[in-house]
SETI-899544 format. One line per field, with one value per residue (C-alpha): residue number from 1; residue in three letters; x, y, z. Coordinates in steps of 0.05 Angstrom, whole numbers. Each point is the difference from the previous one (the first is absolute). Layout:
! SETI-899544
nr: NUM / ...
rest: Ala / ...
east: X / ...
north: Y / ...
up: Z / ...
***
This chain:
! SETI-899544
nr: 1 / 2 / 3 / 4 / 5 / 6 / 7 / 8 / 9 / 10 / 11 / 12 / 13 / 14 / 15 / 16 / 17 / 18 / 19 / 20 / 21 / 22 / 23 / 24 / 25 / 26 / 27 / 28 / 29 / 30 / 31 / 32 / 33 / 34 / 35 / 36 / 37 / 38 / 39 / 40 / 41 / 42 / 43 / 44 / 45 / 46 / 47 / 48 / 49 / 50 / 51 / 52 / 53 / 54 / 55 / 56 / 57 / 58 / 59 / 60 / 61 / 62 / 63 / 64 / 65 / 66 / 67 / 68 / 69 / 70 / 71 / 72 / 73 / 74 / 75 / 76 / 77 / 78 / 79 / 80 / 81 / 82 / 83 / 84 / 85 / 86 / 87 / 88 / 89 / 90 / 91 / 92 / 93 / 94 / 95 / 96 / 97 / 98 / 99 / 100 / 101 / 102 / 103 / 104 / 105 / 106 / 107 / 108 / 109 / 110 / 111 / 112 / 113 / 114 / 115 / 116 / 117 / 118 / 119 / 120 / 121 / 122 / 123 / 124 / 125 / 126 / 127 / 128 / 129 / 130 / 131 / 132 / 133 / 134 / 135 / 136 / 137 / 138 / 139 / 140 / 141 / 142 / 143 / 144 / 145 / 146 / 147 / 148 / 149 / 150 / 151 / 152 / 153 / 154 / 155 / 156 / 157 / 158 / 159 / 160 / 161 / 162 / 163 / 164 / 165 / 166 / 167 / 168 / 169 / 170 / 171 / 172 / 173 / 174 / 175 / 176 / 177 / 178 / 179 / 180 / 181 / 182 / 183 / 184 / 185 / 186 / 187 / 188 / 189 / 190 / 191 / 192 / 193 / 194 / 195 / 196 / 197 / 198 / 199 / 200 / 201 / 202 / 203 / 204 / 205 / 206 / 207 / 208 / 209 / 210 / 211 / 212 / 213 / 214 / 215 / 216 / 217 / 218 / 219 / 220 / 221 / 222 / 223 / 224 / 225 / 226 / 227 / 228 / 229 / 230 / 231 / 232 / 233 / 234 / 235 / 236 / 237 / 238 / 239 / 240 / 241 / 242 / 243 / 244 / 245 / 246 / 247 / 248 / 249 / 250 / 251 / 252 / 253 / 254 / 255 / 256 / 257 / 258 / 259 / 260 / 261 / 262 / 263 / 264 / 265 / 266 / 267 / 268 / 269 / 270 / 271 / 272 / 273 / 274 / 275 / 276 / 277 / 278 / 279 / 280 / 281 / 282 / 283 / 284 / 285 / 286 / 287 / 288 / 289 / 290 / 291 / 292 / 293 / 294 / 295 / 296 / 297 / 298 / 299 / 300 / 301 / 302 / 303 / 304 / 305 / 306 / 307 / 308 / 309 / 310 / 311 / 312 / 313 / 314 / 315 / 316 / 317 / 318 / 319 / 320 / 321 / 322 / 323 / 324 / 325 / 326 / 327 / 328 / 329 / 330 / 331 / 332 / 333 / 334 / 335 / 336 / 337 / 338 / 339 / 340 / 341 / 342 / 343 / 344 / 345 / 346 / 347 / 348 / 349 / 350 / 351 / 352 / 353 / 354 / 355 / 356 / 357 / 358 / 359 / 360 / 361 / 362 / 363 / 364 / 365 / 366 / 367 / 368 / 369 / 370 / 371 / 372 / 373 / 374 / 375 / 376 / 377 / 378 / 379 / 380 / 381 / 382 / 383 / 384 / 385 / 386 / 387 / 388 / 389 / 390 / 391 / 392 / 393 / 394 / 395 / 396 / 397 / 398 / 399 / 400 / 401 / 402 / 403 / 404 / 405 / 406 / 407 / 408 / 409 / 410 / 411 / 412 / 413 / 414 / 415 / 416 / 417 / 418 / 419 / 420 / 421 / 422 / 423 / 424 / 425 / 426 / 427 / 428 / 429 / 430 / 431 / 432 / 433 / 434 / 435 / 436 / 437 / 438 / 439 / 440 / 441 / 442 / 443 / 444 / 445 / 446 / 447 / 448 / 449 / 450 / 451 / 452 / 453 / 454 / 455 / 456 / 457 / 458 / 459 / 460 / 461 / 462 / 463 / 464 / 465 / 466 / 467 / 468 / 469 / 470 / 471 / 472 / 473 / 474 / 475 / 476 / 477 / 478 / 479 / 480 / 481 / 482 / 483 / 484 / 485 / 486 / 487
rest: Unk / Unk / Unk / Unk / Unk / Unk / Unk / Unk / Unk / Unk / Unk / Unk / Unk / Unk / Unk / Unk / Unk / Unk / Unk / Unk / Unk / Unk / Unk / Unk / Unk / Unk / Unk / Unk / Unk / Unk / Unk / Unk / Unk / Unk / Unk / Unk / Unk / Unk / Unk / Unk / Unk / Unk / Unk / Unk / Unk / Unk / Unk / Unk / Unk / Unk / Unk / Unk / Unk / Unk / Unk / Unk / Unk / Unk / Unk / Unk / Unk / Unk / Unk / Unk / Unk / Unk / Unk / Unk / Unk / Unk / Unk / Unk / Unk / Unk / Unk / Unk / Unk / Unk / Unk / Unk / Unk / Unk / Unk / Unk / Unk / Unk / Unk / Unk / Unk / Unk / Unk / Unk / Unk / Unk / Unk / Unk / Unk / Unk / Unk / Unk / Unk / Unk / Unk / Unk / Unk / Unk / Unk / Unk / Unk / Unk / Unk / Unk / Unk / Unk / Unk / Unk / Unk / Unk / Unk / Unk / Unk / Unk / Unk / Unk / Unk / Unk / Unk / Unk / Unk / Unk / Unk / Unk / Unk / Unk / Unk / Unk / Unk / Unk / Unk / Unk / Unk / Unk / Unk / Unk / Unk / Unk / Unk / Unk / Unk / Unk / Unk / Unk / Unk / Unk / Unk / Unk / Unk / Unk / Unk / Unk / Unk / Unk / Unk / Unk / Unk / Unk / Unk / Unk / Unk / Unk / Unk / Unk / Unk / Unk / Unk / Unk / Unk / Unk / Unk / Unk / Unk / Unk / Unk / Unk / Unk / Unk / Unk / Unk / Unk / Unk / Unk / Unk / Unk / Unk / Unk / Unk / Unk / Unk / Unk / Unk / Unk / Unk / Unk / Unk / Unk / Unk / Unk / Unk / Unk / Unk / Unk / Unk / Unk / Unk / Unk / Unk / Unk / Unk / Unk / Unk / Unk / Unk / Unk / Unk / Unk / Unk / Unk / Unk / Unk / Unk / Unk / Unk / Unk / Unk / Unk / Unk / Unk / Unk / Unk / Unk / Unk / Unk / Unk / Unk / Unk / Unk / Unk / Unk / Unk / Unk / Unk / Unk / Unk / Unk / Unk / Unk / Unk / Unk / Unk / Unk / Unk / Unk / Unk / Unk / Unk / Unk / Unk / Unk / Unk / Unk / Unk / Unk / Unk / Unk / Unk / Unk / Unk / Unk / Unk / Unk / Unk / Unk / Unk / Unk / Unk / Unk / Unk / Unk / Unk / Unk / Unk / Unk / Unk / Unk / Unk / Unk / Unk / Unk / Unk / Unk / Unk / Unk / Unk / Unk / Unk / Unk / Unk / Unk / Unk / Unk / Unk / Unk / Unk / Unk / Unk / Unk / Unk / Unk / Unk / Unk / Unk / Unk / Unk / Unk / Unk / Unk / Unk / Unk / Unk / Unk / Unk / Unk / Unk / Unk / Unk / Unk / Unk / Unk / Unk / Unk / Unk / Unk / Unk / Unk / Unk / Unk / Unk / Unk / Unk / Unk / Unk / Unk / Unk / Unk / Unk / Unk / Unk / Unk / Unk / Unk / Unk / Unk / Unk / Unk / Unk / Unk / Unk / Unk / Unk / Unk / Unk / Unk / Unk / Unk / Unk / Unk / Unk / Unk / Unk / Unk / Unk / Unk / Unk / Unk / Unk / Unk / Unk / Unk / Unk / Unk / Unk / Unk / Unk / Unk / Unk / Unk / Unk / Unk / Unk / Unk / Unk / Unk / Unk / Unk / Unk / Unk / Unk / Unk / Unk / Unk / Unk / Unk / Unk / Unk / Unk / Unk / Unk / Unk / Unk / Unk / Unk / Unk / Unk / Unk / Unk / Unk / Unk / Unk / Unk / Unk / Unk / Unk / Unk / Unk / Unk / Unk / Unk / Unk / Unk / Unk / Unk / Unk / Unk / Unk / Unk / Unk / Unk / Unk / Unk / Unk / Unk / Unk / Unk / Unk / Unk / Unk / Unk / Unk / Unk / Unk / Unk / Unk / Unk / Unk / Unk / Unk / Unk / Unk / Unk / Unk / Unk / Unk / Unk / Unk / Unk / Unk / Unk / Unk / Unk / Unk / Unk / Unk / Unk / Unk / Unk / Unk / Unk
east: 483 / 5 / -51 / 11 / -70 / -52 / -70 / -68 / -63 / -22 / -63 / -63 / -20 / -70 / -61 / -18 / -61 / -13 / 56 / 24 / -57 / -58 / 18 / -3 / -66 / -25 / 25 / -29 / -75 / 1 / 16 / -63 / -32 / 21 / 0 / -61 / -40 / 18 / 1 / -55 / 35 / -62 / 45 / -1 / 67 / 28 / -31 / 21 / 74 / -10 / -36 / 62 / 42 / -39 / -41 / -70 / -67 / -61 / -64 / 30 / 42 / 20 / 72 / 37 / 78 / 55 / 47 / 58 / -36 / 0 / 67 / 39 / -39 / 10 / 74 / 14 / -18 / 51 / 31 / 3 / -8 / 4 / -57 / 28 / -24 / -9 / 61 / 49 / 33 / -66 / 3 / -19 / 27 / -61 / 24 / 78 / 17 / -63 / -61 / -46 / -55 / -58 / -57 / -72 / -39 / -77 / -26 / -61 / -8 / 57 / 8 / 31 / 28 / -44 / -59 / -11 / -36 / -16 / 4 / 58 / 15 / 47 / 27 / 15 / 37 / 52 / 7 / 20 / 52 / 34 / 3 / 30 / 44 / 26 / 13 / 65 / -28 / -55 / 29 / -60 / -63 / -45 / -66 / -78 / 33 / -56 / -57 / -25 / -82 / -3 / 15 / -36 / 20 / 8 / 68 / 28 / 53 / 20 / 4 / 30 / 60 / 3 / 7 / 60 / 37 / -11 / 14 / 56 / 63 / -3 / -33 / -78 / -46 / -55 / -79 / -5 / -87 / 1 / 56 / -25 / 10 / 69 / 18 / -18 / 40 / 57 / -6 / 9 / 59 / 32 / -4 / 27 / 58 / 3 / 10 / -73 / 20 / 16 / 57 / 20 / -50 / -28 / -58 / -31 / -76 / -40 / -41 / -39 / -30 / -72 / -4 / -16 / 28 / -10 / 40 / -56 / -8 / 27 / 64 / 14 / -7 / 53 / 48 / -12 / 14 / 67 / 38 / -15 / 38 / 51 / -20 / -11 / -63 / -3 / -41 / -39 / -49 / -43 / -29 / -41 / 12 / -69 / -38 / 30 / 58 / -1 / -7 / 76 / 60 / 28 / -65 / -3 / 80 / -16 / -59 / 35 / 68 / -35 / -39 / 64 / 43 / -56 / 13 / 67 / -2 / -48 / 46 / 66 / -50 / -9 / 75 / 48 / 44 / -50 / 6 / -45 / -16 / -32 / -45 / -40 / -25 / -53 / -44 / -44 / -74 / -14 / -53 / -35 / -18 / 9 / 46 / 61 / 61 / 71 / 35 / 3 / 55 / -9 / 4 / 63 / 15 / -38 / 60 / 56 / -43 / 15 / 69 / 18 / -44 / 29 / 68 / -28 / -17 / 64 / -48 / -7 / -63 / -47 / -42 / -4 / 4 / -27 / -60 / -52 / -73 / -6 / -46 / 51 / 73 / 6 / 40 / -40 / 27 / 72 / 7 / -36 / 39 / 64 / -11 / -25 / 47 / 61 / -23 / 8 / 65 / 35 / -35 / 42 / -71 / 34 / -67 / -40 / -64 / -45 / 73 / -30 / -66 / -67 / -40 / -74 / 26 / 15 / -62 / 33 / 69 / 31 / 57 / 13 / 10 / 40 / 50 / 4 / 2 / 52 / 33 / -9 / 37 / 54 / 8 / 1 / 53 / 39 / -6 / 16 / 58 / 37 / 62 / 77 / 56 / 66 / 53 / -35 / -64 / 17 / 31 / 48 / 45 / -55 / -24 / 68 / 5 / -65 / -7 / -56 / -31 / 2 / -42 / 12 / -44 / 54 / 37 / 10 / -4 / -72 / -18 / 30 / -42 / -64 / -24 / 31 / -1 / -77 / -57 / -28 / -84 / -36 / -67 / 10 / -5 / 61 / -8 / -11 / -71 / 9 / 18 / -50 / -52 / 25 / -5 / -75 / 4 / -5 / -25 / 30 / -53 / 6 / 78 / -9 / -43 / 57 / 54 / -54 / -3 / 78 / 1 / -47 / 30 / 66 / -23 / 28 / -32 / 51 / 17 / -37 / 9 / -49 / -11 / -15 / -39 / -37 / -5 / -23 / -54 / -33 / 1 / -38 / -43 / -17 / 1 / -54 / -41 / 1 / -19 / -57 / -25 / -7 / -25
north: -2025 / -65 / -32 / -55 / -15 / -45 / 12 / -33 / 26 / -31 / -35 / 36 / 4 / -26 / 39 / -5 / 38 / -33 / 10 / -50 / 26 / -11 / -67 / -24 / 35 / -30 / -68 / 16 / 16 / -64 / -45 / 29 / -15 / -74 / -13 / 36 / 5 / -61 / -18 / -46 / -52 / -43 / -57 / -61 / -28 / 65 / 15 / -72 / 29 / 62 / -42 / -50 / 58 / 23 / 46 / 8 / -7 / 27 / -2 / -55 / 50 / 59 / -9 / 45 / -19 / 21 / 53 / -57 / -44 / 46 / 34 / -62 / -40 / 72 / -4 / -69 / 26 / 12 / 68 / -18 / -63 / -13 / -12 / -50 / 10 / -53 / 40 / 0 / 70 / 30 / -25 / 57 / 11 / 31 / 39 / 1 / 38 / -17 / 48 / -54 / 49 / -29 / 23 / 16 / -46 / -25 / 46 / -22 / 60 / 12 / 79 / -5 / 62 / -46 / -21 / 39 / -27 / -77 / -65 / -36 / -63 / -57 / 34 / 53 / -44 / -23 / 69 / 25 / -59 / 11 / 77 / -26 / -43 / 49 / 62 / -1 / 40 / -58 / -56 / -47 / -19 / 25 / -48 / 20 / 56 / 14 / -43 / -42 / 14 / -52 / -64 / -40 / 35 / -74 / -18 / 72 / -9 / -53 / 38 / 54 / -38 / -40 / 58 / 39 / -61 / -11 / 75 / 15 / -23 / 48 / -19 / -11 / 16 / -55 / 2 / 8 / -12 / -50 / -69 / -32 / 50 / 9 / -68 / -10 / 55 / -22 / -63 / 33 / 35 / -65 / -27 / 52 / 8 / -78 / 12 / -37 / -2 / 80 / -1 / 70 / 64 / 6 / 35 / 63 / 6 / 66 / -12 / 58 / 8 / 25 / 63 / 10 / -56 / -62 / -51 / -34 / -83 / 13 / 50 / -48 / -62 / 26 / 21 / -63 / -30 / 39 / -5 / -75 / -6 / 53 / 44 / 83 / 25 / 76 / 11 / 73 / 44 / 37 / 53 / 60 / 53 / 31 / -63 / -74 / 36 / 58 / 68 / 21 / -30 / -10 / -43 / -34 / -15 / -29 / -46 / -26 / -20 / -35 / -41 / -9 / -26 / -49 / -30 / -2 / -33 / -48 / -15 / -12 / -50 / -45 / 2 / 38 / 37 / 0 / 68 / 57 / 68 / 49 / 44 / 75 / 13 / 54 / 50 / 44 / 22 / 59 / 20 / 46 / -57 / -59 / -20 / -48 / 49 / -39 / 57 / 49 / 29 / -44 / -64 / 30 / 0 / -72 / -24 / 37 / -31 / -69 / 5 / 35 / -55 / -67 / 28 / 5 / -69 / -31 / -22 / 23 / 47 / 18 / 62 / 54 / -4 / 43 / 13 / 46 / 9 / 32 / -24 / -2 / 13 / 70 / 55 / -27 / -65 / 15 / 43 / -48 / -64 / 37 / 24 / -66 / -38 / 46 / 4 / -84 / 4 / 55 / -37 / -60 / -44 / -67 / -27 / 40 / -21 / 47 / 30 / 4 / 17 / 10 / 54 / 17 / -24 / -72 / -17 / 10 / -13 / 29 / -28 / 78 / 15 / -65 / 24 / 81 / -16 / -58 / 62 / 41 / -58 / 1 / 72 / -11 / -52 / 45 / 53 / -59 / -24 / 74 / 22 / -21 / 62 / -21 / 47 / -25 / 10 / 73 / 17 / 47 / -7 / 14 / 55 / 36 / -24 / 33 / 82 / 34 / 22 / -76 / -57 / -81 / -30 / -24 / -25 / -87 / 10 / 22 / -50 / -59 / 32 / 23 / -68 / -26 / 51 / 32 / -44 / -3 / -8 / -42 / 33 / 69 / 49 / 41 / 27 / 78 / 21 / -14 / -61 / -27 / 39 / -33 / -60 / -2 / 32 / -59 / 2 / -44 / -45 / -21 / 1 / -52 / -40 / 0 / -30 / -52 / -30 / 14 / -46 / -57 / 4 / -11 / -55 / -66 / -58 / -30 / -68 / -54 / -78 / -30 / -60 / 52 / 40 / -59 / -22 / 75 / -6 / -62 / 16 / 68 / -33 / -60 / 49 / 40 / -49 / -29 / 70 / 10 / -67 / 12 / 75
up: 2410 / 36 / 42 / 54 / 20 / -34 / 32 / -19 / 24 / 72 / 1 / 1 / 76 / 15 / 23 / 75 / 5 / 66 / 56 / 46 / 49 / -45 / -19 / 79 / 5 / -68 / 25 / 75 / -31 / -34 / 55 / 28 / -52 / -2 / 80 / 17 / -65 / -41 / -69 / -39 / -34 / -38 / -9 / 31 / -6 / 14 / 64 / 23 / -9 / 37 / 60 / 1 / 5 / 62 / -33 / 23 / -43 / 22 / -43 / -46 / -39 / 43 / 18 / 59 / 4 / 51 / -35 / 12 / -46 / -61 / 17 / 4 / -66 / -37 / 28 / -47 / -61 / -52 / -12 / -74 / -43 / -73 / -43 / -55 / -73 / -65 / -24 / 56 / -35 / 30 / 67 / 54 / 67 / 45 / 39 / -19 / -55 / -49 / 12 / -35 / -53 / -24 / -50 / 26 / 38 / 3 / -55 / -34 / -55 / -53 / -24 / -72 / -40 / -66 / 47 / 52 / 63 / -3 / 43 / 8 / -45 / 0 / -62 / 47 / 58 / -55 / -31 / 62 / 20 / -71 / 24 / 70 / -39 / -42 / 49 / 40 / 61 / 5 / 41 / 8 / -27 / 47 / 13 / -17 / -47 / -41 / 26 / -59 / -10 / -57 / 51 / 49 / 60 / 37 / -41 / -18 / 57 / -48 / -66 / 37 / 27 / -61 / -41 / 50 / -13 / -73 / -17 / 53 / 20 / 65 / 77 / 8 / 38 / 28 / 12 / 80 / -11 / 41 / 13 / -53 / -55 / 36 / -5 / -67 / -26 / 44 / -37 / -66 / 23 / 23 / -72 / -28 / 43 / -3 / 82 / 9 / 80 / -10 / 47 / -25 / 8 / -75 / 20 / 41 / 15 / 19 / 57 / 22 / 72 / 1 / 46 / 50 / 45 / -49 / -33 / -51 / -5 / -79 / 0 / 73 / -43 / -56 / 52 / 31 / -61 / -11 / 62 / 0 / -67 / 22 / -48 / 14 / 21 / -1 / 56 / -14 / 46 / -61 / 37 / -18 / 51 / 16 / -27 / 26 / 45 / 48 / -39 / 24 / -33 / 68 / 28 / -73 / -5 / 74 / -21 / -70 / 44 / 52 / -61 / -27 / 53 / 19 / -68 / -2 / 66 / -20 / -58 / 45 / 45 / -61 / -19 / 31 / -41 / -54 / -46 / 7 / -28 / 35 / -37 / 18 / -66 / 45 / -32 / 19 / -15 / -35 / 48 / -56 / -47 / 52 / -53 / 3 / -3 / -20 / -47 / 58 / 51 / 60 / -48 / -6 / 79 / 5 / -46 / 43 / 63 / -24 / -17 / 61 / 44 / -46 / 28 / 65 / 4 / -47 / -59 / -69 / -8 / -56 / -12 / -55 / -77 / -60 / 28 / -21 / -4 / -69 / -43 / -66 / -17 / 10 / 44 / 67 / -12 / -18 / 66 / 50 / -19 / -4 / 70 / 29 / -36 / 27 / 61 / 7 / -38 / 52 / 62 / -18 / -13 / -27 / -24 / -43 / -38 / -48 / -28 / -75 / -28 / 51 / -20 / 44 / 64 / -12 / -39 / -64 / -33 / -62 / -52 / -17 / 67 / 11 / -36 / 24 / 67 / -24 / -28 / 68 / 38 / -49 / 26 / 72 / -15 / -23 / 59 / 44 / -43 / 15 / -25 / -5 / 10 / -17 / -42 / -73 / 18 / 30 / -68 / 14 / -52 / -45 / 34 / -14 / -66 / -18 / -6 / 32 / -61 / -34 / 22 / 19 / -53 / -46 / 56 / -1 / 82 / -8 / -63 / 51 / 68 / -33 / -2 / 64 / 53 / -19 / -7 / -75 / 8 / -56 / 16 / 27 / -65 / 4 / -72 / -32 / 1 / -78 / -10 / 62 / -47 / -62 / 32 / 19 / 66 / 35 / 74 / 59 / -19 / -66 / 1 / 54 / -46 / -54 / 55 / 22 / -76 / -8 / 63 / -20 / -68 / 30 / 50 / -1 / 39 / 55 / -22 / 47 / -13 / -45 / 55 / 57 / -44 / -15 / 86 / 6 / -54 / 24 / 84 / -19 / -52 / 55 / 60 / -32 / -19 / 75 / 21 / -47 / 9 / 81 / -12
***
């Protein structure tokens, strides 16, 4: 039999869960906010941009703005950008065809399959930029990965950056704690890139909002600090619906967009054009412990929210990830994160932080669960990737070749397809029940533990020029000092 067509799956559509409608009336609600309510912004230099613009300020900080203000600044920002990396092969386009995935971020406890429960070290930070380094559905380093306990909290921006840069090859992520911080670690970046004037964007920076209604003198200073370098802030409303937001996903998706928008605004006022994320990573409280809630169902939504709102507004967003608030690597966290983490993946989220390894609702990160839910991605990749139909792949010569009563296992069609048409896990035990016994009936867990010392095994440092290596080592090495001296 003959076939004349050759047909390759279509692209997975996105997930709208809000209609055309709801997006007007989530826009609508925050105009009001920002006309009639206002937004703090405890920043100086910031404020003096939104009263140039023709903003008004009442109460030093409280700033009200005509919806043309923010609609036209929100209008300039780009609908994509590309966030350059030391290794240009790993160069991402936000908001193009990249969806950038980064580890965990701002966890202060490590959960080890060996340890258990502990603080985070600087030991820590590098194990998990080898791991970043060495799996292919990581695409960045991440920043504040696995906060290091075991440094003077003054300079660990420093270490932190020094150590993405040292260990990876892939984009970074920047301290937003305040312009200085941001500036430093821009500086390092410059070096590196030998760019020092950083006319490309190198970097992104997470600057979260403080809800309700406030843009804080620290995250402002960072963005600050970005969009006068033209580098990417990634401008995120972290509200707990119930707690810091309205206890409705509607009222809190309201609240976190008008937050938002004021930020990207404020970022097109100091340079126009300037790149931008726009971030809901939106939670809500679970009202029976008054306890932070990030691994449940509306997480899920918040992530569709922001994809379905960046559109709205022509800028890449940022929301979900493998979230969960277990307290270990167990069947909680495996079903959380793979929800969360879909849900951003089929909402066409371009930006997507937290992608491998928190456990216990941000506060702590795992390597084991690094790699599983590096495993889980690998899996939604694949879903997204579809399926080809063409006369080889539909086989129908070898269906008639074949009798009913014989099978296709000897076949050289199915040796060549069973590695290229169906996805081969690394970690997901596919094995009898007897030789998974035989084998020590490993758990999730510990299985994970044996692919994070494969990986580090494995791991080879980038190559990085002894003579920046050497400008690198003496700017953190003087920087700190300067910082400690004036503390």
């Amino acid at each position: 039999m003959s076939l004349e067509f050759d047909l390759e799956t279509q692209d997975t559509p996105f997930i709208d869960r809000l209609d055309e409608e709801a997006r007007d009336a989530i826009h609508e609600a925050s105009m009001y906010i920002i006309e009639e309510l206002g937004i703090q912004v405890k920043h100086d230099e910031a404020v003096e941009y939104f009263e140039e613009a023709g903003a008004t300020v009442e109460d030093e900080y409280l700033v009200t703005a005509d919806r043309s203000l923010i609609e036209e600044n929100v209008e300039t920002a780009p609908e994509s950008f590309t966030l350059h990396a030391r290794n240009p092969d790993n160069n991402l386009e936000i908001g193009g065809e990249d969806t950038f995935r980064a580890p965990g971020y701002g966890a202060p406890n490590v959960r080890t399959f060996e340890d258990g429960r502990r603080s985070s070290t600087t030991d820590d930070y590098e194990l998990f930029m080898k791991l970043a380094q060495q799996e292919d559905v990581i695409n960045s380093t991440g920043y504040n990965v696995a906060e290091p306990t075991d440094i003077d909290q003054e300079v660990k921006h420093l270490e932190m950056v020094k150590r993405s840069l040292e260990f990876t090859d892939m984009p970074v992520m920047v301290s937003t704690y305040g312009q200085d911080r941001t500036d430093a670690n821009l500086e390092m970046i410059g070096m590196v890139m030998d760019d020092p004037e950083l006319s490309k964007t190198y970097a992104a920076g997470l600057v979260n909002t403080v809800p309700p209604r406030t843009l804080d003198s620290a995250m402002t200073g960072g963005l600050v600090g970005l969009a006068k370098e033209g580098q990417a802030p990634v401008v995120s409303s972290f509200i707990q619906a119930g707690a810091s937001g309205p206890g409705t996903m509607a009222g809190a998706v309201a609240l976190a967009n008008a937050e938002n928008l004021m930020g990207i605004t404020l970022a097109q006022l100091i340079n126009p054009g300037n790149p931008v994320v726009y971030g809901v990573p939106a939670s809500n409280l679970d009202m029976r412990y008054g306890s932070l809630s990030i691994g449940s169902a509306e997480s899920a939504l918040f992530a569709n929210f922001a994809g379905t709102m960046g559109r709205y507004y022509g800028v890449p967003s940022r929301g979900g990830g493998g979230l969960t608030d277990s307290k270990t690597v167990d069947y909680q966290a495996g079903f959380e994160s793979m929800l969360v983490n879909a849900a951003a993946e089929f909402s066409g989220v371009d930006f997507i932080l937290h992608s491998a390894g928190i456990i216990e609702s941000y506060s702590t990160i795992s390597p084991e669960k690094f790699v599983l839910d590096a495993e889980a991605l690998r899996f939604l990749d694949r879903f997204q990737e579809g399926y080809k139909i063409d006369e080889e792949m539909l086989a129908l010569d070898i269906v008639e070749k074949i009798d009913p009563d014989d099978h296709f296992l000897g076949e050289s069609h199915t040796l060549k397809f069973a590695g290229e048409d169906f996805l081969i896990p690394e970690l997901v035990d596919k094995r009898s029940h007897g030789d998974w016994r035989g084998d020590g009936e490993k758990t999730a867990f510990e299985m994970g533990h044996d692919r994070v010392e494969e990986l580090v095994d494995s791991y080879s440092k980038p190559e990085l020029d002894e003579d920046v290596q050497e400008e690198l080592d003496a700017f953190v090495k003087e920087e700190s000092a300067r910082i400690m001296d004036e503390a």
